[in-house]
N, CA, C and O atoms as a Maestro MAE file, in Angstrom:
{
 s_m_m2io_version
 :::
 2.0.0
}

f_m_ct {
 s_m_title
 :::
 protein
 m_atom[248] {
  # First column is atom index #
  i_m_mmod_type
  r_m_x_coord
  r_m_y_coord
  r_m_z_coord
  i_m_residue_number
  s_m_chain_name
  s_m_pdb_residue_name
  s_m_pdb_atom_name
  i_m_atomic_number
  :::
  1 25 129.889 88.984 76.104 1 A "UNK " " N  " 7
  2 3 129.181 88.188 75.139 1 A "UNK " " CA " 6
  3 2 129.614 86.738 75.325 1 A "UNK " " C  " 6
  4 15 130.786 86.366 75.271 1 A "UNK " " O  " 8
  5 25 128.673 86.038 75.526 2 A "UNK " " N  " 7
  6 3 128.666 84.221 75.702 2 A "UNK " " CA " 6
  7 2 127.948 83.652 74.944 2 A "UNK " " C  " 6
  8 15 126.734 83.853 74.892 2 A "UNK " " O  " 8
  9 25 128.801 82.551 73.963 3 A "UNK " " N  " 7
  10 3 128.418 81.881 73.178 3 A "UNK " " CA " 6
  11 2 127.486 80.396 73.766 3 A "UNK " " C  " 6
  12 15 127.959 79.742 74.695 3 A "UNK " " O  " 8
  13 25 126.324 80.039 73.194 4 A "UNK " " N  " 7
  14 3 125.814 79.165 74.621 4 A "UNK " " CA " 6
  15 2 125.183 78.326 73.379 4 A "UNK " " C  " 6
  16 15 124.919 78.780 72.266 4 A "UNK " " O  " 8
  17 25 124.997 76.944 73.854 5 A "UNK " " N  " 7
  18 3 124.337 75.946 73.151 5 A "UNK " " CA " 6
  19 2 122.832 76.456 72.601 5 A "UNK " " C  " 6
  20 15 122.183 77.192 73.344 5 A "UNK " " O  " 8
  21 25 122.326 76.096 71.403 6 A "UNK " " N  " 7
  22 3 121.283 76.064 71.221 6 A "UNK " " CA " 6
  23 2 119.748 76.034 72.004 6 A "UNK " " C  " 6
  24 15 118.728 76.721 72.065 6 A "UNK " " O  " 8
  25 25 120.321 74.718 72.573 7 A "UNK " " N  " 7
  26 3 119.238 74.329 73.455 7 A "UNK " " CA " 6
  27 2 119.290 75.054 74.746 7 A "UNK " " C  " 6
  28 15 118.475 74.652 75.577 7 A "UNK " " O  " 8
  29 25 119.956 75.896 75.055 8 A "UNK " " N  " 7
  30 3 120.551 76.337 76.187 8 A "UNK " " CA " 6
  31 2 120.117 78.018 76.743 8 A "UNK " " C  " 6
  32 15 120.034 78.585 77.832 8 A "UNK " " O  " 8
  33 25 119.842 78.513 74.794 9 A "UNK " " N  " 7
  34 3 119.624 79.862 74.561 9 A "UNK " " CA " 6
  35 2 118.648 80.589 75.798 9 A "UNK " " C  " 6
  36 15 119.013 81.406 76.643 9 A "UNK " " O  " 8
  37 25 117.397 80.045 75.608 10 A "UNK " " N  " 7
  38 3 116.208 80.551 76.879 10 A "UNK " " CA " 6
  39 2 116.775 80.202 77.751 10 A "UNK " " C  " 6
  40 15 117.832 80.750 77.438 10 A "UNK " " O  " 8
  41 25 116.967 79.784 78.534 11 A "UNK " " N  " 7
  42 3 117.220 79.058 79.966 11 A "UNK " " CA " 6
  43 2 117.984 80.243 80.345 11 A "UNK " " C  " 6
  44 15 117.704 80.938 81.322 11 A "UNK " " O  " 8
  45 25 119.473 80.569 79.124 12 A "UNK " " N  " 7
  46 3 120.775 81.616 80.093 12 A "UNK " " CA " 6
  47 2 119.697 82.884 79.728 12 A "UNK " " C  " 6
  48 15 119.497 83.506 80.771 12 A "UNK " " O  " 8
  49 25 119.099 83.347 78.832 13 A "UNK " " N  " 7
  50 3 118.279 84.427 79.142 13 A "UNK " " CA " 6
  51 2 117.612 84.528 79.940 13 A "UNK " " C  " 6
  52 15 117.071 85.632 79.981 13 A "UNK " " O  " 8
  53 25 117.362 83.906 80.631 14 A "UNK " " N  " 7
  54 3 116.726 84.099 82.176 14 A "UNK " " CA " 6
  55 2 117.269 84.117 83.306 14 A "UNK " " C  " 6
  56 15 116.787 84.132 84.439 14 A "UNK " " O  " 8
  57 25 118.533 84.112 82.850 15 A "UNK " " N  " 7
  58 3 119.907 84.741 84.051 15 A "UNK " " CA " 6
  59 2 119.866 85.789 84.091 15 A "UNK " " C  " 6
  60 15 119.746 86.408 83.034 15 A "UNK " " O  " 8
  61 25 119.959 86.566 85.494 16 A "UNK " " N  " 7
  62 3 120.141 87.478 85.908 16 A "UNK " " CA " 6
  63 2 121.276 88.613 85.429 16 A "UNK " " C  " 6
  64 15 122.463 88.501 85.735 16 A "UNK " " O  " 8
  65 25 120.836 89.535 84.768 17 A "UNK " " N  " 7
  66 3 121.794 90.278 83.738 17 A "UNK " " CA " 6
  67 2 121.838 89.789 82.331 17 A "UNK " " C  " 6
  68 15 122.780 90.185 81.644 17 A "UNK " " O  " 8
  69 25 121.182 89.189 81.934 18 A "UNK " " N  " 7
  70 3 121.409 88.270 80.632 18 A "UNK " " CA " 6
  71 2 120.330 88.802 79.735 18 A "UNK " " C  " 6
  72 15 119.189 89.049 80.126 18 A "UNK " " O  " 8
  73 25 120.792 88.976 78.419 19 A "UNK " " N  " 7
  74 3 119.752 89.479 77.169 19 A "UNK " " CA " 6
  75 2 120.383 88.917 76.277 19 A "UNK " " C  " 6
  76 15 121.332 88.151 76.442 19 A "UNK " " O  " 8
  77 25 119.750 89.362 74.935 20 A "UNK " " N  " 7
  78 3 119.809 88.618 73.833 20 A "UNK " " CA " 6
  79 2 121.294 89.557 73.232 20 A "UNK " " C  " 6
  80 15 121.540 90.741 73.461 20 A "UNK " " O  " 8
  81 25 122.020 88.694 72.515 21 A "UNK " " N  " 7
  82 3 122.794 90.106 71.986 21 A "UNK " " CA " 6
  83 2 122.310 90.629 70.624 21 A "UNK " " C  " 6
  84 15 122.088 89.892 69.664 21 A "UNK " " O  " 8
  85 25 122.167 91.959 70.621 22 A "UNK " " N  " 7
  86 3 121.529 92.560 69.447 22 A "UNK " " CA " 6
  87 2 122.268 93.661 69.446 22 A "UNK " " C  " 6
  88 15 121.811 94.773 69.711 22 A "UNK " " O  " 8
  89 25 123.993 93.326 69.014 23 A "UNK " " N  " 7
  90 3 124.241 94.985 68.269 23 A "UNK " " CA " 6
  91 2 123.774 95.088 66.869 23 A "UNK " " C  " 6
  92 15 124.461 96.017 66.446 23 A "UNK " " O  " 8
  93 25 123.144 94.759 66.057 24 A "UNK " " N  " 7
  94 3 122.447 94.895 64.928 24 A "UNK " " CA " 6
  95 2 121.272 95.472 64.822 24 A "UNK " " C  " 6
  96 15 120.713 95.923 63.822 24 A "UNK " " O  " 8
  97 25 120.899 95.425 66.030 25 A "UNK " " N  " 7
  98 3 119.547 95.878 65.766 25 A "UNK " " CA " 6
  99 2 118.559 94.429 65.829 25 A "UNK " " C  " 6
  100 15 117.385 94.433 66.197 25 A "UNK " " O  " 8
  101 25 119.662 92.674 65.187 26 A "UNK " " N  " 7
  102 3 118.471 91.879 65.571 26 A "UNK " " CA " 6
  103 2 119.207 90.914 66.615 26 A "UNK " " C  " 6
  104 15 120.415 90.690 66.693 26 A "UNK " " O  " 8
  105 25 118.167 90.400 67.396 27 A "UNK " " N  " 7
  106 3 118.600 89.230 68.319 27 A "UNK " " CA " 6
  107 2 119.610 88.085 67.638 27 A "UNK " " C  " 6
  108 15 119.205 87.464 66.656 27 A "UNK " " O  " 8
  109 25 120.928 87.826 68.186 28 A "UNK " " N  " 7
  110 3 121.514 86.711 67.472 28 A "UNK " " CA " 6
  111 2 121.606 85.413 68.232 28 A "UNK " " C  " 6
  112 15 122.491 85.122 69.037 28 A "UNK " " O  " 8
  113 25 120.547 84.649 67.864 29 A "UNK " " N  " 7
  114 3 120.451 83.373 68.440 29 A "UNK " " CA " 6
  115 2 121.755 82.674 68.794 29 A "UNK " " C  " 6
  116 15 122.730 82.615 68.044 29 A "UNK " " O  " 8
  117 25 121.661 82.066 70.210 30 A "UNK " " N  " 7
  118 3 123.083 81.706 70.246 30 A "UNK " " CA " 6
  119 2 124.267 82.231 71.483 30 A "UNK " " C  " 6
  120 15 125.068 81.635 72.204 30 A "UNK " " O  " 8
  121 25 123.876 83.693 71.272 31 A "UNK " " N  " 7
  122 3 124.889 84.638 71.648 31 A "UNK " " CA " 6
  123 2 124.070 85.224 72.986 31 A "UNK " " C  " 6
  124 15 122.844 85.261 72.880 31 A "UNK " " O  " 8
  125 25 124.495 85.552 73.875 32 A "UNK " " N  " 7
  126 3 123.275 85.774 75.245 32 A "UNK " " CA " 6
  127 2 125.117 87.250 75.719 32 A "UNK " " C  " 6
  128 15 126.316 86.993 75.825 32 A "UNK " " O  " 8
  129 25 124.319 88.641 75.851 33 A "UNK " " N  " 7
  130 3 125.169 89.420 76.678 33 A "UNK " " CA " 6
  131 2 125.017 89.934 78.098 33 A "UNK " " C  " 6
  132 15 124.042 90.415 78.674 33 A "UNK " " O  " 8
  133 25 126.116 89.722 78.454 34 A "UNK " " N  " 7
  134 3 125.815 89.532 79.732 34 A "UNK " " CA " 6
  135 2 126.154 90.961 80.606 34 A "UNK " " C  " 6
  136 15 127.363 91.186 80.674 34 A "UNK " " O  " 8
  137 25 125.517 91.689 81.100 35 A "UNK " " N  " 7
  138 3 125.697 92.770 81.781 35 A "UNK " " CA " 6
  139 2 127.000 92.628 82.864 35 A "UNK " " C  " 6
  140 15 127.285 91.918 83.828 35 A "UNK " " O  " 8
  141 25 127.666 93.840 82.040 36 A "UNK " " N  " 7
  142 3 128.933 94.021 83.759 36 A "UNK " " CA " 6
  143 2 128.251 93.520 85.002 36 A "UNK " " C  " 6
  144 15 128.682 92.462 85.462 36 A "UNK " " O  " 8
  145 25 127.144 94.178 85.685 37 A "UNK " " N  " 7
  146 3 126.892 93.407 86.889 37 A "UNK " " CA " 6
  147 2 126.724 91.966 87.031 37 A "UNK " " C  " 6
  148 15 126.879 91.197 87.979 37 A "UNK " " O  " 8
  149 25 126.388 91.832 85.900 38 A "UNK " " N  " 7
  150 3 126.353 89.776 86.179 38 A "UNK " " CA " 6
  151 2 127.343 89.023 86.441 38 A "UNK " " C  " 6
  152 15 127.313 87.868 86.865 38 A "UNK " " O  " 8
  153 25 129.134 90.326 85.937 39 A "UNK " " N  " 7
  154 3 130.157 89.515 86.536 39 A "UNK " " CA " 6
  155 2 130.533 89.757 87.215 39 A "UNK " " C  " 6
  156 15 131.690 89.336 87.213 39 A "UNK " " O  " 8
  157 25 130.212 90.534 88.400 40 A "UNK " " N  " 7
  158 3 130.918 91.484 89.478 40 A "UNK " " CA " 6
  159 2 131.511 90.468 90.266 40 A "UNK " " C  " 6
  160 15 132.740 90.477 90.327 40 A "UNK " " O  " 8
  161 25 130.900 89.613 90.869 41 A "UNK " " N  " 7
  162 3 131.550 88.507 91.149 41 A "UNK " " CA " 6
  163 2 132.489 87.565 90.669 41 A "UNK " " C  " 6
  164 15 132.512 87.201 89.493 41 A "UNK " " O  " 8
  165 25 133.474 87.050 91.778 42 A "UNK " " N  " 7
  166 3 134.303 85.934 90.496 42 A "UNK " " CA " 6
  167 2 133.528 84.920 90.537 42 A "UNK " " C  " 6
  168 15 133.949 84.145 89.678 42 A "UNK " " O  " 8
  169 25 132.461 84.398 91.142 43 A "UNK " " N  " 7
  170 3 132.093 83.677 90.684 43 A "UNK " " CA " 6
  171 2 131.033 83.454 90.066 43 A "UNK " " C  " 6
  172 15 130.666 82.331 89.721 43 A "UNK " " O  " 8
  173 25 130.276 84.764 89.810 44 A "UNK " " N  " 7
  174 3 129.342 85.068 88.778 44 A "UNK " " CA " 6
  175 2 130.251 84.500 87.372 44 A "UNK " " C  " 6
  176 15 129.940 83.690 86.499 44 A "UNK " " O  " 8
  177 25 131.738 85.470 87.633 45 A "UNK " " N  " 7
  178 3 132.443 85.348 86.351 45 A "UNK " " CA " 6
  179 2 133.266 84.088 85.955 45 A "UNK " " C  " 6
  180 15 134.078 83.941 85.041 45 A "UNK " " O  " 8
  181 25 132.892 83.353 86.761 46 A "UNK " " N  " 7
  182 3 133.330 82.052 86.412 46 A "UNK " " CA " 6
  183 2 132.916 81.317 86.085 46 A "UNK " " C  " 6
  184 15 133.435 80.456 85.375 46 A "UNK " " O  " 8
  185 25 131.174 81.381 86.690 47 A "UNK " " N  " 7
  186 3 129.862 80.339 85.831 47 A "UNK " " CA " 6
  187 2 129.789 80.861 84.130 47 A "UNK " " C  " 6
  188 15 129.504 80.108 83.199 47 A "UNK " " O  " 8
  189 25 130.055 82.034 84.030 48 A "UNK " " N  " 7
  190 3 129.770 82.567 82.586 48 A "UNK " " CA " 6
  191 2 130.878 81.587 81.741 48 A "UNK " " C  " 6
  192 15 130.615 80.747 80.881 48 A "UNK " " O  " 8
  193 25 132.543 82.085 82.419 49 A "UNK " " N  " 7
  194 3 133.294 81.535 81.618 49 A "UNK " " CA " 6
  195 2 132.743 80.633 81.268 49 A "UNK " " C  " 6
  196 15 132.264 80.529 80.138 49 A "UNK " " O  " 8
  197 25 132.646 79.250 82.695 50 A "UNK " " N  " 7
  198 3 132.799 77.641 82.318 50 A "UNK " " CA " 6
  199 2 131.993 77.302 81.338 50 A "UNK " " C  " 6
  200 15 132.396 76.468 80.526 50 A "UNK " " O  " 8
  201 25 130.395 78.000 81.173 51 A "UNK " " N  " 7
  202 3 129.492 78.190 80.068 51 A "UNK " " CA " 6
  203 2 130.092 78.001 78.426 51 A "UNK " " C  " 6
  204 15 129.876 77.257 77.469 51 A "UNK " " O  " 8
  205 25 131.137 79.384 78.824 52 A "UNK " " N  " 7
  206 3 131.609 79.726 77.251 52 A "UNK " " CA " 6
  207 2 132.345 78.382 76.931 52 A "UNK " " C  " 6
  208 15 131.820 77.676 76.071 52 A "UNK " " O  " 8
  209 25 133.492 77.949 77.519 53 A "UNK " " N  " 7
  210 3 134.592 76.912 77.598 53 A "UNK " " CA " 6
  211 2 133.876 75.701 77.433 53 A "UNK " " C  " 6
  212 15 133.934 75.256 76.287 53 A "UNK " " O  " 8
  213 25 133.302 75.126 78.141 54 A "UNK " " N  " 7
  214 3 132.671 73.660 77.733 54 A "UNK " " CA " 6
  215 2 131.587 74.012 76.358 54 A "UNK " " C  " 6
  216 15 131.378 73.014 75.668 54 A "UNK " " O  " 8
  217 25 131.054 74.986 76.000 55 A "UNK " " N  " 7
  218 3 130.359 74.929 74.731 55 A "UNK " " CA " 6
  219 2 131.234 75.079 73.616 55 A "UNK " " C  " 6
  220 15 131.000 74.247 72.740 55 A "UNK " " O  " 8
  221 25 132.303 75.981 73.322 56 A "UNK " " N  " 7
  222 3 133.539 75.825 72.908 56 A "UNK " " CA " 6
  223 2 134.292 75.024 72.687 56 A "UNK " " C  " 6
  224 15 134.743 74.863 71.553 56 A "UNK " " O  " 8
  225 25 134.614 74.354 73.635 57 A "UNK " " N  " 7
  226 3 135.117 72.787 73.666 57 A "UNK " " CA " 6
  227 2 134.457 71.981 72.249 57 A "UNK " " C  " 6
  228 15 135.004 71.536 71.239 57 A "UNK " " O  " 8
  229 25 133.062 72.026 72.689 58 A "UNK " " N  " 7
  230 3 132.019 71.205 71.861 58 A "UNK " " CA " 6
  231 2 132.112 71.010 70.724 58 A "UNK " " C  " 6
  232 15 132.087 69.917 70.159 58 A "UNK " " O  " 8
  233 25 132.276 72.457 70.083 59 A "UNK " " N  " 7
  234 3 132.525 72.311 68.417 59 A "UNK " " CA " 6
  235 2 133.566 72.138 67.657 59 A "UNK " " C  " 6
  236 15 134.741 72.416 67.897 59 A "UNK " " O  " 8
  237 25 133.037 71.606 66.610 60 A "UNK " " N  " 7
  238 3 134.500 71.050 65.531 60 A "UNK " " CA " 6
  239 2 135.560 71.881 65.686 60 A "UNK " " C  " 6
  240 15 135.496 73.067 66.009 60 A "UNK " " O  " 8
  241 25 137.031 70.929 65.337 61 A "UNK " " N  " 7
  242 3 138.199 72.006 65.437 61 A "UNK " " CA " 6
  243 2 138.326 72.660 64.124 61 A "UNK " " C  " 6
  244 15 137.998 72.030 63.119 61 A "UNK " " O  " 8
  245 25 138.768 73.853 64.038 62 A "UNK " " N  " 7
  246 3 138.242 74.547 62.943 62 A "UNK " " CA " 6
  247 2 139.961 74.353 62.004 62 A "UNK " " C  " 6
  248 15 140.103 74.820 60.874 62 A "UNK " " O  " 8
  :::
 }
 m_bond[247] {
  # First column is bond index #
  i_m_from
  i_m_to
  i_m_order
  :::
  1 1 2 1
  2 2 3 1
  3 3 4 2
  4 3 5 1
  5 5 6 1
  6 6 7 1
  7 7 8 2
  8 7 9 1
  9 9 10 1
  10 10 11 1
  11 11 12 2
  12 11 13 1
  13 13 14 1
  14 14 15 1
  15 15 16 2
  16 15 17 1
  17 17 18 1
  18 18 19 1
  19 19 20 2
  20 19 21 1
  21 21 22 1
  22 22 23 1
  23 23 24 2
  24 23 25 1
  25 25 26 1
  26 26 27 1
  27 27 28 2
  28 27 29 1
  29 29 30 1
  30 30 31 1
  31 31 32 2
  32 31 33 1
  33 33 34 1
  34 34 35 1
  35 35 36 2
  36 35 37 1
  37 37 38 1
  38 38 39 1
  39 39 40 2
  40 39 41 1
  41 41 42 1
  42 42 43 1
  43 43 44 2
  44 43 45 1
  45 45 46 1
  46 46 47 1
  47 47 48 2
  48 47 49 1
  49 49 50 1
  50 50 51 1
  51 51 52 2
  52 51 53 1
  53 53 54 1
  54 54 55 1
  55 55 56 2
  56 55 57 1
  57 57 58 1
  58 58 59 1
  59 59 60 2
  60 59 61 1
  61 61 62 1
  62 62 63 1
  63 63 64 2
  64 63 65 1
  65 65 66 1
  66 66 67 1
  67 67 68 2
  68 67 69 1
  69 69 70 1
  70 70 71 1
  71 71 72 2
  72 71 73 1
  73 73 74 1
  74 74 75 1
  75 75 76 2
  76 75 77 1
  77 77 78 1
  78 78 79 1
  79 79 80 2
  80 79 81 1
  81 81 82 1
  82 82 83 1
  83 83 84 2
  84 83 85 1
  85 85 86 1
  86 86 87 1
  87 87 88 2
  88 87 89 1
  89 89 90 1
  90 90 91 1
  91 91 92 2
  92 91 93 1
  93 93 94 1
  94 94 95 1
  95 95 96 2
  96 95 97 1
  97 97 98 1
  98 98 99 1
  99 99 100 2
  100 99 101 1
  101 101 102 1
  102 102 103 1
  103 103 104 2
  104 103 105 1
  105 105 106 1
  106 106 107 1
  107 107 108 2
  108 107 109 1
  109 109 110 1
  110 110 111 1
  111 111 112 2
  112 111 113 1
  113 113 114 1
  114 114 115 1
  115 115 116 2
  116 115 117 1
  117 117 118 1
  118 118 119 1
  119 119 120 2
  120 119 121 1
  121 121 122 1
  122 122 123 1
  123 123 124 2
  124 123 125 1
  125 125 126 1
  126 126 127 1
  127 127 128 2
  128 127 129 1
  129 129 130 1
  130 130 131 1
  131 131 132 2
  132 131 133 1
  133 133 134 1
  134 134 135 1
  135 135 136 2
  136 135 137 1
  137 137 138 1
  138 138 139 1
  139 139 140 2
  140 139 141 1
  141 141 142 1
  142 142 143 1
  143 143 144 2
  144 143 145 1
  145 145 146 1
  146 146 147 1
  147 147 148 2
  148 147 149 1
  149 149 150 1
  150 150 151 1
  151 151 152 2
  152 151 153 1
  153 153 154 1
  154 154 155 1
  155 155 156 2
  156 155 157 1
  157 157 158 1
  158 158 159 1
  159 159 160 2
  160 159 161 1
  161 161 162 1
  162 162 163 1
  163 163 164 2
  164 163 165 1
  165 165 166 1
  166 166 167 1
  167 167 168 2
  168 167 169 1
  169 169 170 1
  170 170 171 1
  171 171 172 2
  172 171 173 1
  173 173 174 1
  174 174 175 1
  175 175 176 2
  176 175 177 1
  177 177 178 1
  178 178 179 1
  179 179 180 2
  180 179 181 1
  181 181 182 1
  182 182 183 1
  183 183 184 2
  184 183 185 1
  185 185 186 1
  186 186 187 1
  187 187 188 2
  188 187 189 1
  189 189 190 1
  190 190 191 1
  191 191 192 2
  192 191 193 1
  193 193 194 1
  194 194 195 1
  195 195 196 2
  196 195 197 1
  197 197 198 1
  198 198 199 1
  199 199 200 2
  200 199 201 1
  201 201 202 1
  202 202 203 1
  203 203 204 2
  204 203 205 1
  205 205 206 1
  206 206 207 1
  207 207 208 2
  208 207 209 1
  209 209 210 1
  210 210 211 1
  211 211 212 2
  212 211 213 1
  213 213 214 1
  214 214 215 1
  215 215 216 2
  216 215 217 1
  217 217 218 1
  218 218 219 1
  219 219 220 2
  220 219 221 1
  221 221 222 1
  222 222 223 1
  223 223 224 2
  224 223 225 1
  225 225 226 1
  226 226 227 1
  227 227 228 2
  228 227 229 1
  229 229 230 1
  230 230 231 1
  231 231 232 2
  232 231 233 1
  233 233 234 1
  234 234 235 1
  235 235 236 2
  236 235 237 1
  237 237 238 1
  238 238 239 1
  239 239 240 2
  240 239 241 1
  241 241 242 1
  242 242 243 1
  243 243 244 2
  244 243 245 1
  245 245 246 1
  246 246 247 1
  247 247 248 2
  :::
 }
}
């Protein structure tokens, strides 16, 4: 599960392995899950991280 900018939401859903996350039953805007195969690679699994980390970065310190 990767937390992704707003504006950002469609775009990573159209990554390869990438859906909406819906353990609820509804889509949670925001949140994009990413299939084991999308990280099989390290550097599949490293574009995801840097994703999570610089959007992370972004928001207020809590």
């Amino acid at each position: 599960m990767v937390r992704v900018p707003p504006g950002q939401y469609e775009m990573m859903l159209k990554e390869p392995h990438a859906r909406p996350m819906d353990f609820t039953g509804r889509p949670l805007r925001g949140f994009v899950y990413v299939d084991p195969k999308g990280l099989r690679t390290d550097g599949a699994l490293e574009k995801w991280l840097k994703r999570a980390i610089a959007f992370a970065s972004s928001l207020p310190a809590k």
